[in-house]
C-alpha positions as CSV (number, residue, x, y, z in Angstrom):
1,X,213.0,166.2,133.2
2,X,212.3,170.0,133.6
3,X,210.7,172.0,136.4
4,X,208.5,175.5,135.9
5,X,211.2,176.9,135.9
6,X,212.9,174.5,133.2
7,X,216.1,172.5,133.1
8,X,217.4,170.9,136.5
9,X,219.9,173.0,138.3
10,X,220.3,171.9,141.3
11,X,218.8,168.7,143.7
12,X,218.7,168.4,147.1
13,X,218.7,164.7,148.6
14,X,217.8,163.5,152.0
15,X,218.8,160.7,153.8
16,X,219.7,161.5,157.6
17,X,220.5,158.1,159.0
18,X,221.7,155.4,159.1
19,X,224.7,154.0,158.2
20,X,223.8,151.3,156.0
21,X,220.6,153.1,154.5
22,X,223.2,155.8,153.3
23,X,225.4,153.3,152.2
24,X,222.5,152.1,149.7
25,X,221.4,155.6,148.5
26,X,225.0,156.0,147.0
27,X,223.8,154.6,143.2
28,X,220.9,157.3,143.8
29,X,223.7,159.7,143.7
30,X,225.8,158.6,140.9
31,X,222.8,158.1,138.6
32,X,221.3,161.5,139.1
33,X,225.1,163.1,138.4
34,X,225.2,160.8,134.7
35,X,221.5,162.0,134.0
36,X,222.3,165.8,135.1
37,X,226.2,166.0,135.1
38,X,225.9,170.1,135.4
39,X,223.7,170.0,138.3
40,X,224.5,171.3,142.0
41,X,224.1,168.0,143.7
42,X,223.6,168.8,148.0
43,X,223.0,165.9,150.3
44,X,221.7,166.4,153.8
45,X,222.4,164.1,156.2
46,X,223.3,163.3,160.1
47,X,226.8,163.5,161.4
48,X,226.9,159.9,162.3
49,X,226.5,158.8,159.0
50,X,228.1,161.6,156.9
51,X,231.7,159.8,156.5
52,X,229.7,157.5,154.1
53,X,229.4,160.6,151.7
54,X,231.7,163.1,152.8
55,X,234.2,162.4,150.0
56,X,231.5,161.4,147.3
57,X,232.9,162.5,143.7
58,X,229.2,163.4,142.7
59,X,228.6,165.6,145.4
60,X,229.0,169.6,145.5
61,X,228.0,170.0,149.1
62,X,227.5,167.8,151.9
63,X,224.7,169.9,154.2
64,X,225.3,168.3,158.3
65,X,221.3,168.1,159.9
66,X,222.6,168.3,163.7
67,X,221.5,165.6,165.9
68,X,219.9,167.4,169.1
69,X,216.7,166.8,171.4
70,X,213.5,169.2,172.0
71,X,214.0,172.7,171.9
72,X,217.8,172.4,170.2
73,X,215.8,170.2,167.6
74,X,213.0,172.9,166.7
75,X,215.9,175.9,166.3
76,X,218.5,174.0,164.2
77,X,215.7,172.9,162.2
78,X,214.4,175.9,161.3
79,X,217.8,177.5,160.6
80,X,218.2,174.7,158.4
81,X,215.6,174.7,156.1
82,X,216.1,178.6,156.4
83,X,219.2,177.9,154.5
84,X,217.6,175.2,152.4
85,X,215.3,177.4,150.9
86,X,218.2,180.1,149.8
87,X,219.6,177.4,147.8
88,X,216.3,177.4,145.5
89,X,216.3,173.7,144.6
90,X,214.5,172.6,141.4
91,X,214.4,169.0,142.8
92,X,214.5,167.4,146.1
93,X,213.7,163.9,146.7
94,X,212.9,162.5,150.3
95,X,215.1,159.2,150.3
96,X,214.1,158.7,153.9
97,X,210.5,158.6,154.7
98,X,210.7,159.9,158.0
99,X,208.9,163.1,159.8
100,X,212.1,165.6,159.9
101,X,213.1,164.4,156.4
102,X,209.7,164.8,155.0
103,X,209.5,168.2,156.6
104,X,213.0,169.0,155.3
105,X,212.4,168.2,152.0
106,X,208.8,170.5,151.9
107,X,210.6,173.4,153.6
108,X,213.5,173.6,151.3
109,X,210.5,174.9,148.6
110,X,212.2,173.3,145.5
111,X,209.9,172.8,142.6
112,X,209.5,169.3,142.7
113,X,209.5,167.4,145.8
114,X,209.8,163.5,145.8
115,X,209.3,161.0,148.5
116,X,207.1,158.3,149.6
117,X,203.4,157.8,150.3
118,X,203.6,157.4,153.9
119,X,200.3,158.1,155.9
120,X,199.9,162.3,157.1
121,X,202.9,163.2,154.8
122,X,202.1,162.9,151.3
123,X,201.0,166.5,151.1
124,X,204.8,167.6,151.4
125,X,205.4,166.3,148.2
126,X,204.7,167.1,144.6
127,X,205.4,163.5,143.4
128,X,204.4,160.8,145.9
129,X,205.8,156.8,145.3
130,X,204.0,154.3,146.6
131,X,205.6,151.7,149.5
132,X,204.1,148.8,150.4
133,X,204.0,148.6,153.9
134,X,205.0,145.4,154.5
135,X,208.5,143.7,154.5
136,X,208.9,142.8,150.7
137,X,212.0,140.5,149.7
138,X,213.0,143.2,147.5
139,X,216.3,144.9,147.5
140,X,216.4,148.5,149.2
141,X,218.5,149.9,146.1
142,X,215.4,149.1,144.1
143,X,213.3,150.4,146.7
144,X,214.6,153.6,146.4
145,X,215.1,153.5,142.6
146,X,211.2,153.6,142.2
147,X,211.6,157.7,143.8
148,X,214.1,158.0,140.4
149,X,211.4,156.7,138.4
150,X,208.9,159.4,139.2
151,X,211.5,161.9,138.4
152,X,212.5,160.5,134.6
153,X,211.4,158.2,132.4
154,X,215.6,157.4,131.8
155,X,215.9,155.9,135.3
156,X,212.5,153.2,134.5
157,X,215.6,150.5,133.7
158,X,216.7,149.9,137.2
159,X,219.6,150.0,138.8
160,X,222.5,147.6,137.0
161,X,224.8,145.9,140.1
162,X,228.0,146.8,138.1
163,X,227.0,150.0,136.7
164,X,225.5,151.4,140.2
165,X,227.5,149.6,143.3
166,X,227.7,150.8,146.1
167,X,230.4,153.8,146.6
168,X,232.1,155.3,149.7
169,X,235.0,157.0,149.0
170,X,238.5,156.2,150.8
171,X,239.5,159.0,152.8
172,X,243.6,159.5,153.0
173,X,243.6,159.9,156.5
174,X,242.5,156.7,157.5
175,X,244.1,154.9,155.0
176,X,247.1,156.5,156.9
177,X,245.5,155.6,160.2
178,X,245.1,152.0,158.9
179,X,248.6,152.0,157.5
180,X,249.7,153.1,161.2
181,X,247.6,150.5,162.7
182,X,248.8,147.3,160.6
183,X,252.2,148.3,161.5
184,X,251.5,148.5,165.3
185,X,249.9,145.1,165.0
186,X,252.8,143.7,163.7
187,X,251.1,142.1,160.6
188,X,254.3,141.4,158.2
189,X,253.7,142.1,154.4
190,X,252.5,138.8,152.7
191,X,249.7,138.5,156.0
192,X,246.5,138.0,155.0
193,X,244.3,140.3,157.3
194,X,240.7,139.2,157.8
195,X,237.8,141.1,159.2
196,X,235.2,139.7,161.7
197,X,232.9,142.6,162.5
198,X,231.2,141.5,166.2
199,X,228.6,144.5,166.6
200,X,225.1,145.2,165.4
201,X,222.4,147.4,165.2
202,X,220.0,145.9,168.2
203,X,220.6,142.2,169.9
204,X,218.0,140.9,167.2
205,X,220.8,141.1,164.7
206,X,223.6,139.8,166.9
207,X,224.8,136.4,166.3
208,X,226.2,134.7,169.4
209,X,230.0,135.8,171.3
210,X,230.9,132.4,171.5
211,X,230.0,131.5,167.8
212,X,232.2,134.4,166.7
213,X,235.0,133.3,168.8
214,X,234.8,129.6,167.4
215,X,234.6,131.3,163.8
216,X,237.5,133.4,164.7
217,X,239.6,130.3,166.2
218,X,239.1,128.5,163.0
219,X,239.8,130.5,160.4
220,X,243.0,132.1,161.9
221,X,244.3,128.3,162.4
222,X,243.4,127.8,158.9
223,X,246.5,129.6,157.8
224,X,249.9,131.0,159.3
225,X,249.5,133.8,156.6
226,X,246.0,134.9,158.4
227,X,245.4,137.7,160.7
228,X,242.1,138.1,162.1
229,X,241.3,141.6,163.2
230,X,238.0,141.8,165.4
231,X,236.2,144.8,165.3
232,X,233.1,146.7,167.0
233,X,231.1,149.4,167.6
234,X,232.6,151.8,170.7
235,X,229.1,150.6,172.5
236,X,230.2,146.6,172.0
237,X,233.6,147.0,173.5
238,X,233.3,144.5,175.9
239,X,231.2,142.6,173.5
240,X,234.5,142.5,171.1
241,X,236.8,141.5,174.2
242,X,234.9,138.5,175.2
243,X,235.0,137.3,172.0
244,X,238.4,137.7,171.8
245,X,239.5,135.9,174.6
246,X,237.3,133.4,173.8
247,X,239.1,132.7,170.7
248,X,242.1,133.0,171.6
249,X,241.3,130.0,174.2
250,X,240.5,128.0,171.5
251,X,242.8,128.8,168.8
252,X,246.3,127.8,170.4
253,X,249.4,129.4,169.3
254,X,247.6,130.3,166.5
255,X,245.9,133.0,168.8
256,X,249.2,135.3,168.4
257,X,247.6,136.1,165.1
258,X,244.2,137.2,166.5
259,X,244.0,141.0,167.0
260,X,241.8,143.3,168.9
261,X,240.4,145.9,166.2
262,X,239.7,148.1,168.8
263,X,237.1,151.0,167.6
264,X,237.5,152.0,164.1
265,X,236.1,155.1,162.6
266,X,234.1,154.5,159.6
267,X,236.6,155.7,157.1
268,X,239.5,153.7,159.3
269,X,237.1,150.5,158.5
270,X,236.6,151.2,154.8
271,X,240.4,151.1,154.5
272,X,240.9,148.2,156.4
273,X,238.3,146.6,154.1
274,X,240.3,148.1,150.8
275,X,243.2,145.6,151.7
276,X,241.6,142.6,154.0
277,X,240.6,138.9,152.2
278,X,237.7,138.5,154.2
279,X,235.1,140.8,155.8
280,X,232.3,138.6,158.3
281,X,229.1,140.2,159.9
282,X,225.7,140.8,160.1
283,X,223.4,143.6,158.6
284,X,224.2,146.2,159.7
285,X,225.8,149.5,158.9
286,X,229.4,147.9,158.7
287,X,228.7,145.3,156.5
288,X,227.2,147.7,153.8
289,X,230.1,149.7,154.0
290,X,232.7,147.1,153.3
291,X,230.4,146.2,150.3
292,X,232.1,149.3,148.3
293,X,235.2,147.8,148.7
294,X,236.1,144.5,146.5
295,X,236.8,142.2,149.8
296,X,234.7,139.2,149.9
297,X,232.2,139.4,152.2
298,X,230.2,136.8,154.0
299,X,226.8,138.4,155.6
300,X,225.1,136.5,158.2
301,X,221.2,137.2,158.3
302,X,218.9,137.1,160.9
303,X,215.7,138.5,161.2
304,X,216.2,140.0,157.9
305,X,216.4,139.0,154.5
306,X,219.3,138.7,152.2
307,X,217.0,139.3,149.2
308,X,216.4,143.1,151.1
309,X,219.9,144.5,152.3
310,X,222.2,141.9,150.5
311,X,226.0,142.8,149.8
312,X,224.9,145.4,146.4
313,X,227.6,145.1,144.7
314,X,228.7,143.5,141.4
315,X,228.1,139.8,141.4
316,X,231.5,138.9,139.8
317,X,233.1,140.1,143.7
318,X,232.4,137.2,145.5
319,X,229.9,137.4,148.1
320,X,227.9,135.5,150.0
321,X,225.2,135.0,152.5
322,X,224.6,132.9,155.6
323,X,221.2,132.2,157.1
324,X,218.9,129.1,158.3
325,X,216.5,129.6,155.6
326,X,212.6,129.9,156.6
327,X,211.1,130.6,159.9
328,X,207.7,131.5,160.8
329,X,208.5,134.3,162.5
330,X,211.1,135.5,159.2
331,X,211.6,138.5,158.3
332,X,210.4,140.4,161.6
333,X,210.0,143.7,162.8
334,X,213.1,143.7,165.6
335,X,210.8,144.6,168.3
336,X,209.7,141.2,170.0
337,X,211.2,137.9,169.6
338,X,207.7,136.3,169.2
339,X,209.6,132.3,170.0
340,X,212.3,134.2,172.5
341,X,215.3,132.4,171.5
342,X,216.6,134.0,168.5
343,X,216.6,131.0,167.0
344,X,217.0,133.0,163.4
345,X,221.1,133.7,165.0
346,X,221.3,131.1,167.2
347,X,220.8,128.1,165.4
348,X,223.3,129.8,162.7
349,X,226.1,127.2,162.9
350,X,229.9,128.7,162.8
351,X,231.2,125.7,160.6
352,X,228.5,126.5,158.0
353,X,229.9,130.2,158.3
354,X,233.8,129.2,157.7
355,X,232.2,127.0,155.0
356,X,230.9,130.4,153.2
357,X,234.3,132.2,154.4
358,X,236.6,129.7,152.8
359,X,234.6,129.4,149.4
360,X,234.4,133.3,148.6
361,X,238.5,133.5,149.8
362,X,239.5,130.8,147.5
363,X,237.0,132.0,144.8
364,X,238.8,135.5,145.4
365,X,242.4,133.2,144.9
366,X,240.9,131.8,141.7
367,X,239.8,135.2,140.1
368,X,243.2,136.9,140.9
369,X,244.7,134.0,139.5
Protein backbone atom coordinates (compact mmCIF):
# COMPACT_ATOMS: atom_id res chain seq x y z
CA UNK A 1 0.00 0.00 0.00
CA UNK A 2 1.10 3.72 -0.54
CA UNK A 3 -0.37 6.95 0.80
CA UNK A 4 -0.29 10.63 -1.10
CA UNK A 5 2.48 10.94 0.01
CA UNK A 6 3.81 7.34 -1.16
CA UNK A 7 5.46 4.37 0.59
CA UNK A 8 4.46 3.71 4.32
CA UNK A 9 6.76 5.19 6.82
CA UNK A 10 5.38 5.11 9.70
CA UNK A 11 1.77 3.62 11.53
CA UNK A 12 0.29 4.49 14.41
CA UNK A 13 -2.06 1.80 16.17
CA UNK A 14 -4.60 2.21 18.91
CA UNK A 15 -5.78 0.05 21.25
CA UNK A 16 -6.22 1.63 24.89
CA UNK A 17 -7.61 -1.12 26.93
CA UNK A 18 -7.97 -3.87 27.95
CA UNK A 19 -5.92 -6.46 28.83
CA UNK A 20 -7.04 -9.26 26.82
CA UNK A 21 -8.21 -7.08 23.76
CA UNK A 22 -4.42 -5.94 23.65
CA UNK A 23 -3.39 -9.31 24.03
CA UNK A 24 -5.30 -10.21 20.66
CA UNK A 25 -4.05 -7.10 18.65
CA UNK A 26 -0.51 -8.58 19.07
CA UNK A 27 -0.62 -10.61 15.34
CA UNK A 28 -1.92 -7.05 14.07
CA UNK A 29 1.45 -5.99 15.10
CA UNK A 30 3.69 -8.56 13.79
CA UNK A 31 1.94 -8.75 10.45
CA UNK A 32 2.18 -5.03 9.67
CA UNK A 33 6.17 -5.26 10.77
CA UNK A 34 6.67 -8.50 7.95
CA UNK A 35 4.53 -6.37 5.38
CA UNK A 36 6.48 -2.95 6.20
CA UNK A 37 9.66 -4.20 8.03
CA UNK A 38 11.31 -0.38 7.64
CA UNK A 39 8.39 1.26 9.04
CA UNK A 40 8.15 3.36 12.50
CA UNK A 41 5.65 1.16 14.17
CA UNK A 42 4.04 3.51 17.55
CA UNK A 43 1.33 1.89 19.65
CA UNK A 44 -0.82 3.94 21.91
CA UNK A 45 -2.22 2.53 24.71
CA UNK A 46 -3.45 2.76 28.56
CA UNK A 47 -1.02 2.14 31.40
CA UNK A 48 -2.93 -0.74 32.69
CA UNK A 49 -2.51 -2.65 29.77
CA UNK A 50 0.86 -1.44 28.38
CA UNK A 51 3.02 -4.45 29.97
CA UNK A 52 1.30 -6.55 27.32
CA UNK A 53 3.43 -4.53 24.61
CA UNK A 54 6.04 -2.77 26.39
CA UNK A 55 8.71 -5.19 25.28
CA UNK A 56 7.17 -6.03 21.75
CA UNK A 57 10.14 -6.77 19.20
CA UNK A 58 8.01 -4.98 16.37
CA UNK A 59 7.53 -1.93 18.15
CA UNK A 60 9.59 1.42 17.94
CA UNK A 61 7.68 3.30 20.54
CA UNK A 62 5.11 2.49 22.96
CA UNK A 63 3.03 6.10 23.33
CA UNK A 64 1.18 5.86 27.33
CA UNK A 65 -2.67 7.63 26.83
CA UNK A 66 -2.98 8.59 30.73
CA UNK A 67 -5.94 7.37 32.35
CA UNK A 68 -7.57 10.53 34.11
CA UNK A 69 -11.31 11.97 34.63
CA UNK A 70 -13.02 15.33 33.31
CA UNK A 71 -10.95 18.17 32.96
CA UNK A 72 -7.37 16.10 33.43
CA UNK A 73 -9.01 13.98 30.43
CA UNK A 74 -9.65 17.03 27.91
CA UNK A 75 -5.75 18.51 28.61
CA UNK A 76 -3.80 15.17 28.40
CA UNK A 77 -5.80 14.55 25.44
CA UNK A 78 -5.09 17.31 23.56
CA UNK A 79 -1.35 17.28 24.48
CA UNK A 80 -1.51 14.01 23.13
CA UNK A 81 -2.66 14.16 19.85
CA UNK A 82 -0.59 17.53 19.85
CA UNK A 83 2.33 15.16 19.87
CA UNK A 84 0.54 12.61 17.59
CA UNK A 85 0.31 14.91 14.84
CA UNK A 86 4.26 15.83 14.97
CA UNK A 87 4.91 12.33 14.24
CA UNK A 88 3.18 12.72 10.70
CA UNK A 89 1.80 9.23 10.38
CA UNK A 90 1.09 7.83 6.92
CA UNK A 91 -1.30 5.14 8.56
CA UNK A 92 -3.14 4.85 11.70
CA UNK A 93 -5.68 2.26 12.26
CA UNK A 94 -8.27 2.52 15.12
CA UNK A 95 -8.15 -1.09 16.64
CA UNK A 96 -10.52 -0.08 19.28
CA UNK A 97 -13.70 1.43 18.30
CA UNK A 98 -14.28 3.59 21.06
CA UNK A 99 -14.87 7.57 21.30
CA UNK A 100 -11.18 8.65 22.61
CA UNK A 101 -9.61 6.17 20.21
CA UNK A 102 -11.58 7.22 17.34
CA UNK A 103 -10.77 10.77 18.22
CA UNK A 104 -7.12 9.81 18.61
CA UNK A 105 -6.72 8.21 15.56
CA UNK A 106 -8.43 11.50 13.47
CA UNK A 107 -6.36 13.90 15.41
CA UNK A 108 -3.04 12.29 14.82
CA UNK A 109 -3.82 13.62 10.87
CA UNK A 110 -2.01 10.54 9.24
CA UNK A 111 -2.96 10.04 5.69
CA UNK A 112 -4.95 7.14 6.05
CA UNK A 113 -7.08 6.52 8.98
CA UNK A 114 -8.64 2.99 9.64
CA UNK A 115 -11.22 1.84 12.02
CA UNK A 116 -14.66 0.61 12.21
CA UNK A 117 -18.15 1.73 11.13
CA UNK A 118 -19.50 2.48 14.35
CA UNK A 119 -22.62 4.97 14.41
CA UNK A 120 -21.36 9.19 14.68
CA UNK A 121 -17.71 8.11 14.00
CA UNK A 122 -17.13 7.00 10.70
CA UNK A 123 -16.31 10.45 9.51
CA UNK A 124 -12.88 10.20 11.48
CA UNK A 125 -11.73 7.83 9.17
CA UNK A 126 -10.54 7.47 5.61
CA UNK A 127 -11.23 3.72 5.44
CA UNK A 128 -14.23 2.55 7.44
CA UNK A 129 -14.75 -1.59 8.09
CA UNK A 130 -17.88 -2.78 8.63
CA UNK A 131 -18.90 -4.58 12.29
CA UNK A 132 -21.84 -6.30 12.73
CA UNK A 133 -23.35 -5.33 15.70
CA UNK A 134 -24.19 -8.28 17.15
CA UNK A 135 -22.18 -10.97 19.02
CA UNK A 136 -20.89 -13.14 16.12
CA UNK A 137 -19.06 -16.59 17.01
CA UNK A 138 -16.18 -15.40 15.29
CA UNK A 139 -12.79 -15.07 16.66
CA UNK A 140 -11.64 -11.37 17.76
CA UNK A 141 -8.13 -11.87 15.92
CA UNK A 142 -10.23 -12.11 12.73
CA UNK A 143 -12.32 -9.36 13.82
CA UNK A 144 -9.62 -7.21 13.78
CA UNK A 145 -7.86 -8.70 10.70
CA UNK A 146 -10.76 -7.32 8.44
CA UNK A 147 -9.14 -3.43 9.56
CA UNK A 148 -5.74 -5.08 7.78
CA UNK A 149 -7.71 -6.03 4.89
CA UNK A 150 -8.73 -2.50 4.03
CA UNK A 151 -5.23 -1.50 4.27
CA UNK A 152 -3.61 -4.28 1.61
CA UNK A 153 -4.70 -6.65 -0.46
CA UNK A 154 -1.52 -9.03 1.19
CA UNK A 155 -3.32 -9.31 4.52
CA UNK A 156 -6.94 -10.76 2.53
CA UNK A 157 -5.43 -14.44 3.69
CA UNK A 158 -6.19 -14.18 7.34
CA UNK A 159 -4.49 -14.65 10.11
CA UNK A 160 -2.55 -18.30 10.33
CA UNK A 161 -2.70 -19.57 14.34
CA UNK A 162 0.99 -20.62 14.07
CA UNK A 163 2.32 -17.94 11.90
CA UNK A 164 0.35 -15.00 14.04
CA UNK A 165 -0.08 -16.24 17.89
CA UNK A 166 -0.43 -14.37 20.23
CA UNK A 167 3.00 -12.52 21.59
CA UNK A 168 3.82 -10.76 24.91
CA UNK A 169 7.20 -10.59 25.54
CA UNK A 170 8.94 -11.92 28.91
CA UNK A 171 10.31 -9.12 30.73
CA UNK A 172 13.69 -10.07 32.88
CA UNK A 173 12.57 -8.58 35.77
CA UNK A 174 9.85 -10.62 36.50
CA UNK A 175 11.23 -13.59 35.46
CA UNK A 176 13.64 -12.64 38.35
CA UNK A 177 10.69 -11.73 40.45
CA UNK A 178 9.20 -15.18 39.66
CA UNK A 179 12.50 -16.85 40.17
CA UNK A 180 12.50 -15.15 43.73
CA UNK A 181 8.98 -16.09 44.35
CA UNK A 182 9.30 -20.09 43.55
CA UNK A 183 12.15 -20.10 45.87
CA UNK A 184 10.25 -18.40 48.75
CA UNK A 185 7.44 -20.91 48.12
CA UNK A 186 9.60 -23.58 48.60
CA UNK A 187 8.69 -25.36 45.37
CA UNK A 188 11.88 -27.98 44.92
CA UNK A 189 13.14 -28.39 41.27
CA UNK A 190 11.23 -31.40 39.64
CA UNK A 191 7.66 -29.57 41.21
CA UNK A 192 5.18 -29.22 38.81
CA UNK A 193 3.66 -25.70 39.42
CA UNK A 194 0.11 -25.25 38.21
CA UNK A 195 -1.83 -22.02 37.82
CA UNK A 196 -5.50 -21.59 38.83
CA UNK A 197 -6.26 -17.92 38.01
CA UNK A 198 -9.62 -17.08 40.57
CA UNK A 199 -10.40 -13.34 39.21
CA UNK A 200 -12.47 -11.89 36.38
CA UNK A 201 -13.51 -9.14 34.64
CA UNK A 202 -17.24 -8.59 36.26
CA UNK A 203 -19.16 -11.39 38.47
CA UNK A 204 -20.77 -12.57 35.00
CA UNK A 205 -17.49 -14.20 34.20
CA UNK A 206 -16.70 -15.68 37.63
CA UNK A 207 -17.16 -19.23 38.19
CA UNK A 208 -17.96 -20.16 41.76
CA UNK A 209 -15.19 -19.91 45.08
CA UNK A 210 -16.09 -23.17 46.12
CA UNK A 211 -15.85 -24.80 42.64
CA UNK A 212 -12.33 -23.46 42.32
CA UNK A 213 -11.38 -24.65 45.72
CA UNK A 214 -12.75 -28.34 44.87
CA UNK A 215 -10.73 -28.01 41.49
CA UNK A 216 -7.79 -26.80 43.39
CA UNK A 217 -8.12 -29.81 46.10
CA UNK A 218 -8.21 -32.27 43.36
CA UNK A 219 -5.70 -31.66 41.19
CA UNK A 220 -2.93 -30.89 43.81
CA UNK A 221 -3.85 -34.45 45.36
CA UNK A 222 -3.52 -35.72 41.99
CA UNK A 223 0.29 -35.68 42.30
CA UNK A 224 3.06 -35.12 45.13
CA UNK A 225 5.01 -33.46 42.18
CA UNK A 226 2.10 -30.64 41.94
CA UNK A 227 2.10 -27.23 43.20
CA UNK A 228 -0.90 -25.23 42.73
CA UNK A 229 -0.38 -21.56 42.87
CA UNK A 230 -3.76 -19.43 43.13
CA UNK A 231 -3.69 -16.26 41.74
CA UNK A 232 -5.98 -12.92 41.43
CA UNK A 233 -6.50 -9.68 40.68
CA UNK A 234 -5.39 -7.03 43.79
CA UNK A 235 -9.44 -6.24 43.78
CA UNK A 236 -10.24 -10.29 44.37
CA UNK A 237 -7.90 -10.71 47.25
CA UNK A 238 -10.21 -11.91 49.57
CA UNK A 239 -11.90 -13.70 46.66
CA UNK A 240 -8.33 -15.68 46.28
CA UNK A 241 -8.17 -16.33 50.19
CA UNK A 242 -11.54 -18.00 50.51
CA UNK A 243 -10.74 -20.12 47.94
CA UNK A 244 -7.81 -21.06 49.39
CA UNK A 245 -8.81 -22.03 52.60
CA UNK A 246 -11.42 -23.73 51.15
CA UNK A 247 -9.17 -26.07 49.38
CA UNK A 248 -6.92 -26.58 51.66
CA UNK A 249 -9.96 -27.98 53.90
CA UNK A 250 -10.47 -30.35 51.41
CA UNK A 251 -7.26 -31.42 50.15
CA UNK A 252 -5.59 -32.95 53.35
CA UNK A 253 -1.87 -33.02 53.71
CA UNK A 254 -1.91 -32.54 50.25
CA UNK A 255 -2.83 -28.85 51.11
CA UNK A 256 1.07 -28.07 52.02
CA UNK A 257 1.41 -27.95 48.29
CA UNK A 258 -1.41 -25.29 47.73
CA UNK A 259 0.05 -21.68 47.56
CA UNK A 260 -1.33 -18.28 47.83
CA UNK A 261 -0.21 -16.45 44.40
CA UNK A 262 -0.74 -13.45 46.04
CA UNK A 263 -0.96 -10.36 43.42
CA UNK A 264 1.15 -10.74 40.45
CA UNK A 265 2.05 -8.09 38.10
CA UNK A 266 1.24 -8.91 34.57
CA UNK A 267 4.78 -9.55 33.43
CA UNK A 268 5.34 -11.64 37.03
CA UNK A 269 2.25 -13.81 35.55
CA UNK A 270 3.56 -14.24 32.09
CA UNK A 271 6.66 -15.76 33.71
CA UNK A 272 5.03 -17.90 35.91
CA UNK A 273 3.03 -19.16 32.86
CA UNK A 274 6.58 -19.61 30.85
CA UNK A 275 7.41 -22.51 33.31
CA UNK A 276 3.84 -23.77 34.94
CA UNK A 277 2.05 -27.28 33.44
CA UNK A 278 -1.22 -25.97 33.73
CA UNK A 279 -2.92 -22.49 33.58
CA UNK A 280 -7.06 -22.65 34.62
CA UNK A 281 -9.48 -19.52 34.23
CA UNK A 282 -11.97 -17.71 32.63
CA UNK A 283 -11.95 -14.99 29.88
CA UNK A 284 -10.49 -12.66 30.89
CA UNK A 285 -7.39 -10.62 30.60
CA UNK A 286 -5.19 -13.34 32.34
CA UNK A 287 -6.16 -16.07 30.42
CA UNK A 288 -5.18 -14.33 27.11
CA UNK A 289 -1.99 -13.51 28.42
CA UNK A 290 -0.87 -16.99 29.36
CA UNK A 291 -1.94 -17.94 25.80
CA UNK A 292 1.52 -16.46 24.52
CA UNK A 293 3.17 -18.79 26.55
CA UNK A 294 3.18 -22.69 25.56
CA UNK A 295 1.48 -23.85 29.03
CA UNK A 296 -1.70 -25.71 28.42
CA UNK A 297 -4.43 -23.90 29.23
CA UNK A 298 -7.95 -24.88 30.13
CA UNK A 299 -10.51 -21.72 29.60
CA UNK A 300 -13.81 -21.94 31.29
CA UNK A 301 -16.59 -19.89 29.34
CA UNK A 302 -19.49 -18.28 30.50
CA UNK A 303 -21.47 -15.88 29.08
CA UNK A 304 -19.06 -15.79 26.27
CA UNK A 305 -18.10 -17.87 23.56
CA UNK A 306 -15.03 -19.92 23.01
CA UNK A 307 -15.46 -19.62 19.27
CA UNK A 308 -14.85 -15.45 20.05
CA UNK A 309 -11.95 -15.05 22.59
CA UNK A 310 -10.57 -18.75 22.54
CA UNK A 311 -6.93 -19.52 23.62
CA UNK A 312 -5.29 -17.97 19.83
CA UNK A 313 -2.60 -19.82 19.73
CA UNK A 314 -1.21 -22.71 17.67
CA UNK A 315 -3.44 -25.64 17.88
CA UNK A 316 -0.56 -28.13 18.24
CA UNK A 317 -0.19 -26.40 22.23
CA UNK A 318 -2.76 -28.07 23.86
CA UNK A 319 -5.63 -26.19 24.83
CA UNK A 320 -8.88 -26.53 25.75
CA UNK A 321 -12.22 -25.20 26.61
CA UNK A 322 -14.85 -25.77 29.29
CA UNK A 323 -18.46 -24.69 29.05
CA UNK A 324 -22.23 -26.16 29.36
CA UNK A 325 -22.82 -25.78 25.73
CA UNK A 326 -26.13 -23.80 24.66
CA UNK A 327 -28.29 -21.59 26.70
CA UNK A 328 -30.94 -19.28 25.75
CA UNK A 329 -29.65 -16.55 27.21
CA UNK A 330 -25.78 -17.51 25.41
CA UNK A 331 -23.61 -15.35 24.53
CA UNK A 332 -24.95 -12.15 26.53
CA UNK A 333 -24.19 -8.73 26.92
CA UNK A 334 -22.76 -8.98 30.90
CA UNK A 335 -25.20 -6.44 31.95
CA UNK A 336 -28.34 -8.45 33.34
CA UNK A 337 -28.60 -11.99 34.18
CA UNK A 338 -31.90 -12.35 32.31
CA UNK A 339 -32.56 -16.17 34.50
CA UNK A 340 -30.51 -14.62 37.73
CA UNK A 341 -28.52 -17.65 38.52
CA UNK A 342 -25.62 -17.64 36.36
CA UNK A 343 -26.49 -20.78 35.47
CA UNK A 344 -23.89 -20.36 32.30
CA UNK A 345 -20.81 -20.67 35.57
CA UNK A 346 -22.79 -22.32 37.88
CA UNK A 347 -23.85 -25.40 36.53
CA UNK A 348 -20.03 -25.65 35.16
CA UNK A 349 -19.10 -28.86 37.05
CA UNK A 350 -15.32 -28.93 38.67
CA UNK A 351 -14.86 -32.72 37.80
CA UNK A 352 -15.65 -31.90 34.10
CA UNK A 353 -12.91 -29.09 34.57
CA UNK A 354 -10.07 -31.58 36.02
CA UNK A 355 -11.29 -33.81 33.26
CA UNK A 356 -10.04 -30.95 30.58
CA UNK A 357 -7.02 -30.19 33.08
CA UNK A 358 -5.64 -33.71 33.12
CA UNK A 359 -6.17 -34.37 29.24
CA UNK A 360 -4.16 -31.19 28.01
CA UNK A 361 -1.27 -32.04 30.98
CA UNK A 362 -0.84 -35.57 29.87
CA UNK A 363 -1.27 -34.50 26.16
CA UNK A 364 1.61 -31.93 27.11
CA UNK A 365 3.61 -35.33 28.67
CA UNK A 366 2.93 -37.09 25.39
CA UNK A 367 4.27 -34.23 23.07
CA UNK A 368 7.45 -33.69 25.10
CA UNK A 369 7.87 -37.21 25.11
Amino acid sequence: MTTERGAVNSILLVRLRLVGDVVFTTPVIAALRRRYPHARLVYVVENAAAPIVAGNPHLNDVVIAPHRRGLGRLADDWSLARRLRRERFDLAIDLHGGPRSGWLTWASGATVRVGYDVPGRSWMYTKVVHRPRELRARHSVENQWDLLRAVDPAFDSGPDRNRDRVEVALDPRAVRAIDGRTARWHIPAGGRILVLHVSAGNPFRRWPESSFAELAADLVRGGADRWLVLTGGPSDRAATTRVLTGARLRAGEAGERLIDGESLSLGELRALCERAALYVGGDSGPMHLASASNVPIVALFGPTLPERSAPWRPRAVPSETVDVGALPCRPCDQRVCVPGDFRCLTTLAAADVRAAAERVMSERGERSR
